[in-house]
C-alpha positions as CSV (number, residue, x, y, z in Angstrom):
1,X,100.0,83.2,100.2
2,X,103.2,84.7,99.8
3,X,105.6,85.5,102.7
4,X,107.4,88.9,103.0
5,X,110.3,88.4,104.8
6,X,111.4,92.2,104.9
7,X,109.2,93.2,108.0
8,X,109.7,90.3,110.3
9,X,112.6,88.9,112.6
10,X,113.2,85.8,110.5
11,X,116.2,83.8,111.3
12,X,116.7,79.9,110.2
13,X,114.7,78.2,112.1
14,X,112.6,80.5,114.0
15,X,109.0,80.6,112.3
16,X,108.4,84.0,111.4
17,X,105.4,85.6,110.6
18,X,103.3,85.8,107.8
19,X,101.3,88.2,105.6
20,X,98.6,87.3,103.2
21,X,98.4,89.7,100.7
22,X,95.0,89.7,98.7
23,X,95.0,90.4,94.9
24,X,94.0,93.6,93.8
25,X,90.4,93.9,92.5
26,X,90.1,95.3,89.5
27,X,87.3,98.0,89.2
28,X,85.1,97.8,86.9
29,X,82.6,100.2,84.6
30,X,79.1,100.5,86.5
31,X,76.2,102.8,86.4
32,X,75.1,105.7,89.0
33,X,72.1,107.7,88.7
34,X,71.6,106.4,85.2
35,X,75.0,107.5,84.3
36,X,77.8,105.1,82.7
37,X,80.8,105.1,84.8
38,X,84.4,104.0,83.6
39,X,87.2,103.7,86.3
40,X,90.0,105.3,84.9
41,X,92.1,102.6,86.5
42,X,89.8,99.4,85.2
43,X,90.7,97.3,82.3
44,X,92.4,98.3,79.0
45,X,89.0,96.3,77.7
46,X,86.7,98.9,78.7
47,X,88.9,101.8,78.1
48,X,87.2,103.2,74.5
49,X,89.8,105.9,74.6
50,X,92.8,103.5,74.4
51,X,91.1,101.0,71.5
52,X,88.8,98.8,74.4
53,X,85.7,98.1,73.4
54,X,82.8,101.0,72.6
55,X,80.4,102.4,75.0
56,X,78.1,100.8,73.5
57,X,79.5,97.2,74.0
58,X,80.0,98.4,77.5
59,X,76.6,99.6,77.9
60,X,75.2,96.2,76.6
61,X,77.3,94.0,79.0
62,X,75.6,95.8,82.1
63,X,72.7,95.6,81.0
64,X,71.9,99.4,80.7
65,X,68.8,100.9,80.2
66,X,67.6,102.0,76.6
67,X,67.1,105.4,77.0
68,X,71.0,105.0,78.7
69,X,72.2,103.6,75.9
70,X,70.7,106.3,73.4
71,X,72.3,109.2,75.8
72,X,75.6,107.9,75.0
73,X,75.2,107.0,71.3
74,X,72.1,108.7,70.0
75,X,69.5,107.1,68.1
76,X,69.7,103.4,67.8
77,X,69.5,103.1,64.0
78,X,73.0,101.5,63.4
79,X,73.1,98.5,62.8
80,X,69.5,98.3,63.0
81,X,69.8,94.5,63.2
82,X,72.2,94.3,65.7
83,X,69.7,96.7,68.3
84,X,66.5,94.6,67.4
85,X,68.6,91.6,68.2
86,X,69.8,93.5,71.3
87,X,66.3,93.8,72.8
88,X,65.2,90.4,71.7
89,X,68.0,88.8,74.1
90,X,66.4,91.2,76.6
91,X,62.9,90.2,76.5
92,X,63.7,86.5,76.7
């Protein structure tokens, strides 16, 4: 809680009133209409375009569809090991 003293009558010893103020949420990439949407305003993490992780990482930690995924990077074929291990996690 944190008081802000700059919009109330405070005096010592009168009990003023107080304002909560609730942390901002952070936004955070999602997917519309089988489309990959990244807040401009979310964090550096997901921004690609400022060295945060790649579309694809970002694509794997929501869970995205295949055919998604291959929209935004093309052909899975690289590293081949690392997809098949991809859609192994997703059929357990």
């Amino acid at each position: 809680m944190i008081l802000d003293l700059s919009e109330t009558n405070w005096a010592p010893g009168k009990q003023s009133a107080q304002k909560t103020i609730e942390p901002a949420i952070e936004p955070k990439p999602f997917l519309k209409n089988n489309e990959l949407i990244i807040p401009s305003d979310c964090a550096q993490k997901y921004r690609w375009w400022q060295g945060g992780q790649s579309i694809f990482e970002t694509l794997q930690e929501l869970e995205a569809p295949v055919d998604l995924m291959e929209q935004h990077i093309g052909e899975i074929g690289s590293p081949r090991e690392h997809w098949q291990e991809v859609m192994r996690r997703r059929q357990q």
